[in-house]
N, C-alpha and C positions, 0 to 999 in steps of 0.2 A: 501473363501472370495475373490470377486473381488481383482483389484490389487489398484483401486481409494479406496478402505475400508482399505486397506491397508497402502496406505501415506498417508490417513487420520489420523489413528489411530495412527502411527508414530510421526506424527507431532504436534499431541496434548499433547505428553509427554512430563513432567520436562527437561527429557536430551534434547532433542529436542529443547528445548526453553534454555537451555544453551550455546550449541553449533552457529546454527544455527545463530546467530546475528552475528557469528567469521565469518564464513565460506560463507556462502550464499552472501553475500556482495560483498564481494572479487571474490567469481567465478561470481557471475553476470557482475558484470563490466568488468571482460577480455574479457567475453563471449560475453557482449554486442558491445566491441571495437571490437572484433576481428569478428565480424559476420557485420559491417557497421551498429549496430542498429537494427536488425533486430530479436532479441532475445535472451534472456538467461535462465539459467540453470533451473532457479523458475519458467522456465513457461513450465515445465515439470510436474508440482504443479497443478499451477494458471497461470491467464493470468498477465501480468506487463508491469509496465512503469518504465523510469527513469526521477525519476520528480530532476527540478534542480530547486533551490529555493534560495529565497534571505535567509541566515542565521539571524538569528532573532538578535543577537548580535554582530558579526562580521560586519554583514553586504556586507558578501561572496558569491557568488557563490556555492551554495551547491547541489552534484550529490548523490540522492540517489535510487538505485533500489528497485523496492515496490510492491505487487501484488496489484490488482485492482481488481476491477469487474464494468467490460463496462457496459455500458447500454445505449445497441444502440439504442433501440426505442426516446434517450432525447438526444444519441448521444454525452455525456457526462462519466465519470467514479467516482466511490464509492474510496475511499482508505480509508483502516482503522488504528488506530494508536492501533492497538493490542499489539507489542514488544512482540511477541509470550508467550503472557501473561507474562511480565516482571512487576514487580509492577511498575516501571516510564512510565512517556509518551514518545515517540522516540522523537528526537531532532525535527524531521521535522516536527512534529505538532506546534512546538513553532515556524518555519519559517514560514506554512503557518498562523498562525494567526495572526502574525504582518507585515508576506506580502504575500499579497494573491495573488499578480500577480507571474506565474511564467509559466512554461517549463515543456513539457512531451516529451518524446520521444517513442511512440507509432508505434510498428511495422517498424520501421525503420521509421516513419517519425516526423518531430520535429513540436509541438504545443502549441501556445503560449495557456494558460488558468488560471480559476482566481477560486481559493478556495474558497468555503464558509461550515463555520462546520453545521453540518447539527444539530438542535435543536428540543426540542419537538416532535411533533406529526408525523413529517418529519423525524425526524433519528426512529423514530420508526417502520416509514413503510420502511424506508430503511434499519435495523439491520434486519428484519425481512426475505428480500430479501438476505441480507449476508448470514444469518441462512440456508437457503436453497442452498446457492452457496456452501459455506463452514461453514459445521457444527461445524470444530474445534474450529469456534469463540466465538461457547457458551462458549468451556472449557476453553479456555483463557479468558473469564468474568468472568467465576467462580473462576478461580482463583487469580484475585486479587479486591483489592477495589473499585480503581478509576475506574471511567466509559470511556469507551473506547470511543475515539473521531472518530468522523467519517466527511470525506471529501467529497463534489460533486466537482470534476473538470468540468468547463463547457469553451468550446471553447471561445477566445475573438478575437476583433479585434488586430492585429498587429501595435503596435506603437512605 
């Protein structure tokens, strides 16, 4: 077995999705300080950003690291609110859907861009797209109820 069939399969198990939300967070963000933005640990995985978002309730500044999947032809990026199939939705779905404006940091560079959850017929062709990037995400819909929310980041103007 390859070694991509391998953290595949890794990462689609229960431990995996216990762990994972402790750890992963944590070494991203050293990884990502300590490299000027230019990468961390999960994009060993997947490709990632660290999107910083108005907290939905606070009303804070919120930095969270997250896989993505680019898509360069719209030059734009997917994120998905998987929570490595945790039955809740991660917090930073609820930031962006009560502010959509917010911050990426992409390859070391910082970009302002604005959410919108993808619905209907559009998250459809785009889960469809995840499906083939990362198969694990089936197994994280299968394993809980809620329907997993899905993001298009698209570049904005700076204001």
């Amino acid at each position: 077995m390859d070694k991509g069939k391998v953290i595949q399969k890794v990462s689609s198990t229960r431990a995996f999705a216990r762990v994972a939300p402790h750890v992963m967070p944590a070494l991203d963000h050293a990884v990502h300080r300590l490299s000027g933005g230019r990468t961390m640990i999960s994009n060993r995985l997947l490709p990632g950003v660290v999107l910083t978002s108005t907290g939905a309730r606070s009303g804070r500044p919120r930095r969270t690291p997250l896989a993505c999947m680019p898509e360069k032809e719209r030059g734009s990026w997917l994120l998905i609110g998987s929570n490595f199939g945790k039955a809740g939705h991660p917090g930073w779905t609820a930031n962006l859907r009560r502010h959509p404006d917010a911050r990426i940091s992409w390859r070391g560079t910082d970009i302002a861009v604005r959410a919108r959850q993808l619905e209907g017929a559009e998250r459809a062709e785009a889960w469809e797209e995840l499906l083939r990037f990362w198969p694990p995400y089936a197994v994280y819909q299968a394993r809980i109820e809620r329907r997993i929310r899905v993001f298009r980041l698209e570049r904005r103007a700076e204001t």
